[in-house]
FIRO-516442 format. One line per 8 residues: number of its first residue (from 1); their letters; for each residue y, x, z of N, C-alpha, C. Coordinates in pm, 1 decimal. Layout:
% FIRO-516442
NUM = a = Y,X,Z,Y,X,Z,Y,X,Z  ...;
This chain:
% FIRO-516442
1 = xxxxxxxx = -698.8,-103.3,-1300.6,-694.3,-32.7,-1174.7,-556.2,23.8,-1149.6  -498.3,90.6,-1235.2,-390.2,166.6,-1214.3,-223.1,115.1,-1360.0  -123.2,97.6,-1327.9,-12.9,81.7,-1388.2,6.5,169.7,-1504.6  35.9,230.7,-1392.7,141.5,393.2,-1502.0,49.0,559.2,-1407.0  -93.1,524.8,-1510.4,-111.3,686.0,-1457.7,-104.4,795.5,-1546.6  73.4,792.9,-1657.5,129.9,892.2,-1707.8,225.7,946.6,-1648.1  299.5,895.8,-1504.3,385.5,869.2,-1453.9,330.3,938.5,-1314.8  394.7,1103.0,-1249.9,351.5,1199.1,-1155.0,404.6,1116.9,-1022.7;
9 = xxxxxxxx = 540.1,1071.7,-1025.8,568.0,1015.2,-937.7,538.7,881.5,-886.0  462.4,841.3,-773.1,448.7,716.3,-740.4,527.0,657.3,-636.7  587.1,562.3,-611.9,695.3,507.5,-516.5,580.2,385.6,-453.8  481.3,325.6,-518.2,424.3,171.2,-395.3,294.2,236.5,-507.9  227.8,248.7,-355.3,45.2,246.3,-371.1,30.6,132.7,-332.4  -47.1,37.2,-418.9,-165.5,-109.3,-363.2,-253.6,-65.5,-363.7  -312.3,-109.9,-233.7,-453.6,-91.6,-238.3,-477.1,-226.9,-184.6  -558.8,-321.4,-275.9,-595.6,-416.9,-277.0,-727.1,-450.5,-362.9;
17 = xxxxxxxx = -857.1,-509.9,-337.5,-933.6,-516.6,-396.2,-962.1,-654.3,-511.4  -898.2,-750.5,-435.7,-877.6,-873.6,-467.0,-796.0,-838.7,-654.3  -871.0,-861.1,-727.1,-832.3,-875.7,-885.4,-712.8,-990.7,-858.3  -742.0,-1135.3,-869.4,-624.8,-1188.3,-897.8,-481.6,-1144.2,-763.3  -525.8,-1130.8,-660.8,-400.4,-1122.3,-578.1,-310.3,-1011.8,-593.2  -418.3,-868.3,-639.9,-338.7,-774.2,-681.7,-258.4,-770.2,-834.8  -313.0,-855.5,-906.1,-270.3,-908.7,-1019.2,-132.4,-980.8,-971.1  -115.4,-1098.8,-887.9,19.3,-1166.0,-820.0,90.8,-1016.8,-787.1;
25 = xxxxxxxx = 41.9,-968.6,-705.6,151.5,-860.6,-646.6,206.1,-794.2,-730.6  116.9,-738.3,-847.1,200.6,-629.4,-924.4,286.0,-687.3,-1033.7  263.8,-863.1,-1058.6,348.6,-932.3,-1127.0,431.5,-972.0,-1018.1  473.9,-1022.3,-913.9,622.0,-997.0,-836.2,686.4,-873.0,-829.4  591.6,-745.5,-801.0,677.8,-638.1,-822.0,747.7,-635.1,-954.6  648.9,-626.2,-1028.3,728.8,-618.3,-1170.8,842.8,-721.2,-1171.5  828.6,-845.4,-1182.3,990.4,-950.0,-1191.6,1102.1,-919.9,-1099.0  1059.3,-794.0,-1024.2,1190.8,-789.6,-914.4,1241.9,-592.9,-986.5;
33 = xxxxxxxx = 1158.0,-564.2,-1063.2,1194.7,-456.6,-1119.7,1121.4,-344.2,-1038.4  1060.6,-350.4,-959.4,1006.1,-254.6,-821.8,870.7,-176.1,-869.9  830.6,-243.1,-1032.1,651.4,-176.2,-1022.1,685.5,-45.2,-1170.9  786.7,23.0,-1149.6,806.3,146.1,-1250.6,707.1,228.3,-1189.6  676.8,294.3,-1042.2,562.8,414.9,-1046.6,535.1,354.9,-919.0  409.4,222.7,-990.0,301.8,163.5,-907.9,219.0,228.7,-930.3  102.4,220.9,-846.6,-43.5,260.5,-847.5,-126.4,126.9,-809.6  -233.7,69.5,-859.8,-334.8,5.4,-758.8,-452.5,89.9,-805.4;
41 = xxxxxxxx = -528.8,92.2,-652.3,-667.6,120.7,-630.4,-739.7,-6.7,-585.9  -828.7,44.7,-583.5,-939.0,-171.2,-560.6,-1017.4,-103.0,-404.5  -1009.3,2.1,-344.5,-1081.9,21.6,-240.2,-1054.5,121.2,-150.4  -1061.7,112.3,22.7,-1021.5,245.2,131.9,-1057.3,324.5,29.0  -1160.2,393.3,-27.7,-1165.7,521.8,-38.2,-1121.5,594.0,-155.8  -1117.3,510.1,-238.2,-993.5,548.2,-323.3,-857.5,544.9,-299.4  -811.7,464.3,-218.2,-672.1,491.3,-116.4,-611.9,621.6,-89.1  -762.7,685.5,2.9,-775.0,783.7,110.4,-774.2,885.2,-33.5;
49 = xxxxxxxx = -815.5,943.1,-90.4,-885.7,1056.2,-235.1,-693.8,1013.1,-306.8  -678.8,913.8,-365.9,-552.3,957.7,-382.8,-395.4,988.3,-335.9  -431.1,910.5,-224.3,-356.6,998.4,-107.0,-346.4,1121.4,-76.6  -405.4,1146.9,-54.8,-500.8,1345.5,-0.4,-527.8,1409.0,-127.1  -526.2,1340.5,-254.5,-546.6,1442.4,-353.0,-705.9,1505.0,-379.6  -799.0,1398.2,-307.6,-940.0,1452.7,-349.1,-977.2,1365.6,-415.7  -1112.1,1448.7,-496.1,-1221.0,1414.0,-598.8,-1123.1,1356.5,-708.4  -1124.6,1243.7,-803.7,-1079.7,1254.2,-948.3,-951.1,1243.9,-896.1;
57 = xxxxxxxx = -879.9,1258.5,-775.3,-743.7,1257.0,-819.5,-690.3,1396.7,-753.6  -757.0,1464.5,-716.8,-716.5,1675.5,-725.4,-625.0,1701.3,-771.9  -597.2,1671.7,-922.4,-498.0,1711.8,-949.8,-339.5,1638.7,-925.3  -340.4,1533.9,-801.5,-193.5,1502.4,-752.8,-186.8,1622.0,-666.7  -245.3,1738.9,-602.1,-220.6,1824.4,-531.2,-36.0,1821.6,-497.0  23.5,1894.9,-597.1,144.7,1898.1,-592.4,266.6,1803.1,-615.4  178.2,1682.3,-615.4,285.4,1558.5,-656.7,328.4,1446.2,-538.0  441.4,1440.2,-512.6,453.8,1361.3,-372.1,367.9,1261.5,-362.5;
65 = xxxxxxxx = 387.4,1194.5,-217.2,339.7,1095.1,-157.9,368.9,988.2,-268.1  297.8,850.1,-200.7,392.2,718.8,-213.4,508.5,724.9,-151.0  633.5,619.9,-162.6,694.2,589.6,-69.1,676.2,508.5,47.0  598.8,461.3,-39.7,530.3,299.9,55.3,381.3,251.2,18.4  302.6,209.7,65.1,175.5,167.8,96.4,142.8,68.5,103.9  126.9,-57.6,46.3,87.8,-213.2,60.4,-66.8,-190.1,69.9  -123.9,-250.7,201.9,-243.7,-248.7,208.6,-324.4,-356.2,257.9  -435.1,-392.7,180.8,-538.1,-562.6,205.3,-627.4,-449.0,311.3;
73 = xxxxxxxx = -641.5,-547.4,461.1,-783.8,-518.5,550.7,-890.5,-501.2,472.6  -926.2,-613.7,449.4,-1068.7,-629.8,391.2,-1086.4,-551.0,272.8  -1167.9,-445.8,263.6,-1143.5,-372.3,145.2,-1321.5,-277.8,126.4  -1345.9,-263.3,41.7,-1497.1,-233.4,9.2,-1482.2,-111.3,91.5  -1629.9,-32.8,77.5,-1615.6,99.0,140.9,-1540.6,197.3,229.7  -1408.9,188.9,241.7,-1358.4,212.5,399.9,-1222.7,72.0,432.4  -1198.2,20.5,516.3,-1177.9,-53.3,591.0,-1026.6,-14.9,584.5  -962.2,-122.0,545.9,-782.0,-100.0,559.3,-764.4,-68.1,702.6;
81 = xxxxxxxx = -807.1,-64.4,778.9,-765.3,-31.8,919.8,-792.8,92.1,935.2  -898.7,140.1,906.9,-942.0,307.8,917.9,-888.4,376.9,812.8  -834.3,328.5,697.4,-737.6,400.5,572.2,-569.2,432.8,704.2  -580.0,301.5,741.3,-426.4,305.3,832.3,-386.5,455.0,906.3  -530.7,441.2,935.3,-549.4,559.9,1121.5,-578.4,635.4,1038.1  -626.8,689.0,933.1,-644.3,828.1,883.7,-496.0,857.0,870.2  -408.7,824.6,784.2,-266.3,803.3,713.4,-196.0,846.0,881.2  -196.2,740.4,914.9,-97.0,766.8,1082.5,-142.8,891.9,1177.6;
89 = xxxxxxxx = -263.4,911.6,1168.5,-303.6,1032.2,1238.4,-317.0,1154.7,1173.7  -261.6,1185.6,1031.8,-245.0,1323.8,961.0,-61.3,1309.2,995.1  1.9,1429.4,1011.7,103.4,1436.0,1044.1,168.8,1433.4,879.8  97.2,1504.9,826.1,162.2,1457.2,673.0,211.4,1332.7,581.2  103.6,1250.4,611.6,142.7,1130.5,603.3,202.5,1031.8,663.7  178.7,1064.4,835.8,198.9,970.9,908.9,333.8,895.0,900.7  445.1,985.5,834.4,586.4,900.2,798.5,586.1,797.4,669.1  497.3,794.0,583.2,490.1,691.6,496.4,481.4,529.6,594.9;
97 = xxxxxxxx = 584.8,461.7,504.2,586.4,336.8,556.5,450.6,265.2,513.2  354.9,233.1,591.6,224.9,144.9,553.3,248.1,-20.1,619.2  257.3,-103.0,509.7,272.5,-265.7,494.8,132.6,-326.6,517.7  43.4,-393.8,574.9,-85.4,-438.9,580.8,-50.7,-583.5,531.6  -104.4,-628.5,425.1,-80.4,-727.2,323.4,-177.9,-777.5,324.3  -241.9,-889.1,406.9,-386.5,-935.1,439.8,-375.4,-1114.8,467.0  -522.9,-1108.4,445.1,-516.3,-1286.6,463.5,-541.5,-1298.5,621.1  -558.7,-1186.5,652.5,-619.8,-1218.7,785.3,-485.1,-1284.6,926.1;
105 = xxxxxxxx = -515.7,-1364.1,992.5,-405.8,-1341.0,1085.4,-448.8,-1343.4,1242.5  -628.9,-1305.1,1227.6,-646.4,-1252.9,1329.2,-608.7,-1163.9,1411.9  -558.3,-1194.1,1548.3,-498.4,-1127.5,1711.3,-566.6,-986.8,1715.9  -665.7,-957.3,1713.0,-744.3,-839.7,1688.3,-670.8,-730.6,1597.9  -689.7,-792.2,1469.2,-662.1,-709.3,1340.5,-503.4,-672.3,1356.6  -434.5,-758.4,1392.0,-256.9,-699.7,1446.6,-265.9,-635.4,1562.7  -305.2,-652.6,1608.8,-288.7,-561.6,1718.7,-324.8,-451.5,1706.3  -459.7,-395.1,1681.1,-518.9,-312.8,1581.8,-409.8,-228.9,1494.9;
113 = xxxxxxxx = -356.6,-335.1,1398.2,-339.6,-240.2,1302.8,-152.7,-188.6,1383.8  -81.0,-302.2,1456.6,14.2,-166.9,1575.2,-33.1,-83.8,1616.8  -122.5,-40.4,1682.4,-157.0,13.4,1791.3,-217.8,184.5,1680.5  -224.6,158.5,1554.9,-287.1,253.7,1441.8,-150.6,284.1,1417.1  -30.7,204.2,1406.0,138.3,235.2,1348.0,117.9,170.9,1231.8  67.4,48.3,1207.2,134.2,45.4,1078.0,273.5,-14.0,1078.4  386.3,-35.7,1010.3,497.1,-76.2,1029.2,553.9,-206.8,959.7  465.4,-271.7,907.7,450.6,-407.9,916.5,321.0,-452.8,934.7;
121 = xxxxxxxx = 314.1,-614.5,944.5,166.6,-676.9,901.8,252.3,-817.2,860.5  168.3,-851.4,734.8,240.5,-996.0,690.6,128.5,-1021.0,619.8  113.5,-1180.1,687.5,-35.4,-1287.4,691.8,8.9,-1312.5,490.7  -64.9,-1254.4,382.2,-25.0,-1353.4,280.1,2.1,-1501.3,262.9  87.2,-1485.1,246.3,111.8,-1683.0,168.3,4.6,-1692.4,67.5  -1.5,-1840.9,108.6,-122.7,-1887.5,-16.4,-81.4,-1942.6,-87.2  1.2,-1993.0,-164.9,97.9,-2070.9,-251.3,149.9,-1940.0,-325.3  168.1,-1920.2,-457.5,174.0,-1810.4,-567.8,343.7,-1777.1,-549.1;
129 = xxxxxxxx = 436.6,-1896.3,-543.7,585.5,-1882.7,-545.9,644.9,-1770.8,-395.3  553.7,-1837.9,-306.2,534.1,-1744.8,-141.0,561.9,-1630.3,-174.7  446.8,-1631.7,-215.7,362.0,-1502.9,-232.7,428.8,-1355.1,-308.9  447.0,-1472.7,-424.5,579.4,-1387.0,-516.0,659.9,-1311.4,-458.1  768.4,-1411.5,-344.8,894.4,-1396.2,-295.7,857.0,-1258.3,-202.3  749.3,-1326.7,-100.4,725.6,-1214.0,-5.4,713.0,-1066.6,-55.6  585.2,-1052.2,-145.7,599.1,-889.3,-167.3,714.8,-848.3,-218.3  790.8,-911.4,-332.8,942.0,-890.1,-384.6,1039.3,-810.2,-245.3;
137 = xxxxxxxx = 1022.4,-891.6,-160.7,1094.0,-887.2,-33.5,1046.6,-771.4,40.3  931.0,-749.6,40.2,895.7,-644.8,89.6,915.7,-490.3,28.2  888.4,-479.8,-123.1,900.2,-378.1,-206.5,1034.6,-383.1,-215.1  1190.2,-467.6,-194.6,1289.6,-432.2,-207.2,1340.1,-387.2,-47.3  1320.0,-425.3,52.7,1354.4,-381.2,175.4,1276.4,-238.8,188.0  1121.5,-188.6,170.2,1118.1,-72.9,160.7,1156.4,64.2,124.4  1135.0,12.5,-27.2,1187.4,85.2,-140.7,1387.6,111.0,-161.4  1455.1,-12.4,-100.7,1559.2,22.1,-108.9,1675.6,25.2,45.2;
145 = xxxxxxxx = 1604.1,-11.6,132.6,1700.3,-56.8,250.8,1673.0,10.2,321.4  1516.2,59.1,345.7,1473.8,90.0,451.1,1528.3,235.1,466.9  1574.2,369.6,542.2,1576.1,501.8,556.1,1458.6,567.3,585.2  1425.8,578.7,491.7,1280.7,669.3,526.6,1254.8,793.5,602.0  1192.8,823.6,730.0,1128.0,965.3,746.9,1054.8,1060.4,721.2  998.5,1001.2,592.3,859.4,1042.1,523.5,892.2,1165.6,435.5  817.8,1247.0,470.4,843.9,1406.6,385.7,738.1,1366.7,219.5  757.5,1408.0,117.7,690.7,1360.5,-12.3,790.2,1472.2,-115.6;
């Protein structure tokens, strides 16, 4: 479920439910050097609880944000789209950069997930080398290029 939970600071929350894909992701992060204070959760509502600091994860109370947010739609018990709009509609969070990392490339679900702020959406590649490259690409343009507004 989780990387490094000895490690207070987290820089990229996954929330992805998918075992092998989140397995790909956190092995591209890692080969690009990017997964030192990863997190994965497998579901919205564990997203949302360690985000916000409720139920078993209370005690991040005082420990920053993510920097960044990679997030799968399809996700058990709350819905990557309604994890989005909680995140964008608390003013606390709402400056975290949130990535929607989905198979989906339904017109709906992008539009959707603009219209919530998320600040990317990228259809996964299905080919493993893609796939690789892309999140690499993504966790280094976030994590290092991007100027963040996000208070943490």
């Amino acid at each position: 479920m989780n990387q490094n939970t000895d490690q207070k600071k987290i820089d990229i929350l996954l929330v992805e439910d998918n075992p092998f894909e989140a397995k790909l992701a956190i092995r591209a992060l890692t080969k690009h050097k990017l997964a030192n204070a990863l997190f994965h959760v497998e579901d919205g509502e564990e997203a949302l609880n360690f985000i916000f600091a409720r139920e078993s994860y209370a005690h991040r109370k005082s420990e920053p944000f993510p920097k960044i947010i990679l997030l799968d739609l399809k996700l058990p018990k709350v819905s990557g789209l309604e994890v989005l709009k909680e995140l964008k509609d608390n003013e606390l969070t709402r400056g975290i950069p949130v990535i929607i990392l989905t198979s989906s490339n339904q017109e709906r679900d992008i539009k959707v997930g603009y219209n919530y702020g998320v600040n990317s959406y990228i259809v996964k590649p299905v080919e493993f080398d893609e796939f690789s490259k892309a999140v690499a690409e993504l966790g280094m343009y976030w994590m290092f290029l991007n100027q963040s507004g996000a208070a943490g």
